[in-house]
N, C-alpha and C positions, 0 to 999 in steps of 0.2 A: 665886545671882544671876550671871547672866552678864552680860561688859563688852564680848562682841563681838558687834555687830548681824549683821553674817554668817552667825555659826556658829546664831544666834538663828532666822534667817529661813531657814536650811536645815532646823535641826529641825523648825516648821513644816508644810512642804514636803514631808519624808519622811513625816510624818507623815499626810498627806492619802494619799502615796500606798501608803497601804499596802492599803487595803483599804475598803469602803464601812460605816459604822457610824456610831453616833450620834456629834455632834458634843458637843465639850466648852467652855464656855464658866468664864473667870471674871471674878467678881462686884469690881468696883472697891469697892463699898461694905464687901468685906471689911476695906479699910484705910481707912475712913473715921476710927479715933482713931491712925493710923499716917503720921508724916512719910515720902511716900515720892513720889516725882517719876513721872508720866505716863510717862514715858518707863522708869522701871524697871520701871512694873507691865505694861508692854508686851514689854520684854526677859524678864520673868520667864515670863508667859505662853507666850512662844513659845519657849521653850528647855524649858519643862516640858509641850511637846508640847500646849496648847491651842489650839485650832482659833481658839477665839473671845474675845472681851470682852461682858461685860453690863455697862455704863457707867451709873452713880448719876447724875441729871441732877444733881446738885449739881459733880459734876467735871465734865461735861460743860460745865457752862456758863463754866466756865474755859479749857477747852483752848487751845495759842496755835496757829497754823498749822503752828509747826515738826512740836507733838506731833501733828498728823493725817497730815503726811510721812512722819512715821515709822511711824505706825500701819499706812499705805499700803505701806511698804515692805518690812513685817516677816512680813506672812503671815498675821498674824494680821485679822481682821475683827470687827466688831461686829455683836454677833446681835442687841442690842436695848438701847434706853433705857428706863431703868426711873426712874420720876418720878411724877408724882401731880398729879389737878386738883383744882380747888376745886369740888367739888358742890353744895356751900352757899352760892356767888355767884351773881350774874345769871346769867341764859342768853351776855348778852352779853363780862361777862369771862372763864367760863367759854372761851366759845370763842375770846376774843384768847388763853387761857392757851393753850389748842390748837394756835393757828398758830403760838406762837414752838416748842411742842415739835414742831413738823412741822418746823419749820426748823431746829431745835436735830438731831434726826434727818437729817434731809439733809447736815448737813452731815458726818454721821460715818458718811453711807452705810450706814445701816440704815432698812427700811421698820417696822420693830417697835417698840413704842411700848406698856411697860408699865405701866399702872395699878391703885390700887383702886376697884370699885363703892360710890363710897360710904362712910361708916362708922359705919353703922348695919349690926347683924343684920339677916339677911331676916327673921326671925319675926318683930321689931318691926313693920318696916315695915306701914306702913298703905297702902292701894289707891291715895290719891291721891299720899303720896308715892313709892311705884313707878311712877307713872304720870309724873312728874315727873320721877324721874331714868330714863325710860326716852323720854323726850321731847328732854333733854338728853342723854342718849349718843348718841342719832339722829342730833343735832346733830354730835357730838363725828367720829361716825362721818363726815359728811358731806365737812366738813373735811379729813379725812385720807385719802379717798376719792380726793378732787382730786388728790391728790400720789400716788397710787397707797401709801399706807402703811395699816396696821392698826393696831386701838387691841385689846391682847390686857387681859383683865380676869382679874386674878389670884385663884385659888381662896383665898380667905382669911378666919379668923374674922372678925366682926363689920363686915361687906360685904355687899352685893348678893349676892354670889356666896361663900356659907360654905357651902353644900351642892351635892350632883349635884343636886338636883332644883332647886333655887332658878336654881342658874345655866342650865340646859337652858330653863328657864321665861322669863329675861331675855333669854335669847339669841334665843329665838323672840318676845318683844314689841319687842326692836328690829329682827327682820329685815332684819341688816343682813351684805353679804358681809365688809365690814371689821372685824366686831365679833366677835374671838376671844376665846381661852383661853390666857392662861399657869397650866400645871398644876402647883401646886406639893404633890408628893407629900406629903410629911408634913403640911398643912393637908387634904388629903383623908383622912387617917388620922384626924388630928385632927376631920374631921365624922362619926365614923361608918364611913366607906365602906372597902370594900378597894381600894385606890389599882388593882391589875390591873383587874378590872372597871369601875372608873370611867373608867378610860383607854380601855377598849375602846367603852365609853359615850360619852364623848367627844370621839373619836380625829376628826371631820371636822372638829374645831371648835380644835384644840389646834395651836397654832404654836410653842411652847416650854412648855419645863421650870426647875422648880425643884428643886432636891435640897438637902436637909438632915435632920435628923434629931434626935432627945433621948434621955438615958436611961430614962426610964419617963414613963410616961402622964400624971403628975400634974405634967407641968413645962413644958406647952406654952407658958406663960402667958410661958416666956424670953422668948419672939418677940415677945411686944408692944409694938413699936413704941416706947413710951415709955421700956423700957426697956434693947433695942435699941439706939437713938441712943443713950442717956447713956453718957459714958467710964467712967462710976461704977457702971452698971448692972449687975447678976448676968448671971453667965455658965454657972455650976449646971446644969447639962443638958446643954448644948450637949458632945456625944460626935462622934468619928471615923462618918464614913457607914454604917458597917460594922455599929457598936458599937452600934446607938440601937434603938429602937422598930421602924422599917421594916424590914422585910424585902426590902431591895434585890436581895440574889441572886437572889429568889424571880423581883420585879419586874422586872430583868433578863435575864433567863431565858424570861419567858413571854414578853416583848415584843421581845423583842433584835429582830427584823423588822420591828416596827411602827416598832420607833424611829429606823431608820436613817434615815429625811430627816428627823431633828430635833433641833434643839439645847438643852444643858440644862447650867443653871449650877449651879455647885459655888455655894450660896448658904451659905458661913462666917461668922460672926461671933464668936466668939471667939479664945484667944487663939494666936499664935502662925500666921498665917493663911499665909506661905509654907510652912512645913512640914506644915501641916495641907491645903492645897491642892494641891502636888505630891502629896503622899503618899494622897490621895484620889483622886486625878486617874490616877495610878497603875491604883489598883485597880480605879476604874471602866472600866477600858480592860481589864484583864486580862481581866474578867468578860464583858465586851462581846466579847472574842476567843473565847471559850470558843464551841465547835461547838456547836449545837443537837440533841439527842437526838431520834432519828426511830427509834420504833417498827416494824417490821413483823411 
């Protein structure tokens, strides 16, 4: 952790200019059971060479004006708000939830806006409730339209959007220009899919990344949400990027082109999240430097 906002906001800086590739963003929700001040995870950030922040709107909604000064003047930027509406209310407090995260967004100068479809499986889902929450993402879409932002709908078990096909399917009943993808690699593994071709499947629809990862197949279940949040909850799975299930080099490798106008969060949660987040952040850059092999 470094204590000089200078030397913070030049690594940064050098950092951009070294070359064109995918951006790296980190996840505040990494330290969400971790006493640690806005301002450190700012200075951490940008001395451990991250272009970006992906901000939990639960921090978000605390920030003081100092912490966005600083945000402003360290190099680093916010790729996206990642938060959550209520599907299950009115049409109409659904979308007051909308405008304060439009505004919650503005204020931290990011148009990206992440959420889940829902939380219900698509298989569940019945015709009239897809029609219903694809009535109110219209909505949701409209709203954020106004303000020039997008609402990106994150690939994830028990959602709208748990498979390639489900989500290609949502994306085209709300026809909306504002209604993305946040791609998060290892929930595509987790459907089934090889995360390469689904990205290349995806690729006009996708505005960010997620990266994480497990040690074997039978431990997705870490991620759920319920247990997740808890300070209490198993951490059992959760491996270094490198270590897990995905095959990052692979995915790295084939896309390294594709990826460069796009950013993608180190999403951590367990334990030890600066060590584990430099040193992943690390590697993902190493790999991203790596020359692409051109046959002739």
């Amino acid at each position: 952790m470094t204590s000089n906002g200078n030397s913070s906001i030049c690594s940064a800086d050098f950092n951009r200019k070294k070359g064109k590739r995918m951006q790296l963003a980190l996840c505040t929700i990494s330290y969400r059971h971790h006493l640690r001040s806005f301002d450190e995870l700012v200075r951490f950030a940008a001395a451990n060479e991250f272009e970006a922040m992906d901000v939990w709107g639960v921090h978000a909604k605390h920030l003081q004006e100092a912490d966005l000064v600083l945000l402003q003047n360290s190099g680093v930027h916010v790729s996206m708000l990642s938060h959550y509406l209520s599907f299950d209310a009115p049409l109409s407090v659904l979308l007051e939830q909308t405008k304060a995260l439009s505004r919650l967004a503005q204020r931290l100068g990011t148009r990206r806006i992440r959420i889940f479809a829902g939380h219900k499986a698509s298989h569940q889902l019945t015709e009239a409730e897809r029609a219903r929450l694809v009535y109110q993402l219209s909505g949701v879409c409209k709203v954020l339209d106004q303000a020039k932002q997008l609402v990106l709908l994150e690939i994830h078990p028990n959602t709208a959007v748990d498979t390639i096909e489900s989500t290609e399917r949502l994306l085209h009943e709300v026809n909306h220009p504002a209604c993305r993808v946040n791609f998060d690699v290892l929930h595509v593994v987790e459907s089934g899919a090889d995360p390469v071709a689904a990205y290349r499947r995806l690729e006009p629809v996708i505005e960010h990344l997620h990266l994480k990862t497990v040690a074997r197949a039978d431990q997705f279940d870490v991620f759920e949400p319920a247990n997740v949040y808890a300070a209490s909850g198993s951490r059992d799975g959760m491996v270094p990027l490198f270590d897990g299930i995905v095959d990052y080099d692979r995915f790295f490798e084939e896309l390294k082109s594709a990826l460069v106008a796009k950013t993608a969060s180190l999403e951590w949660f367990g334990e030890h999240p600066d060590e584990r987040l430099a040193t992943d952040g690390r590697l993902v850059r190493q790999r991203l430097a790596r020359p692409v092999l051109q046959f002739t």
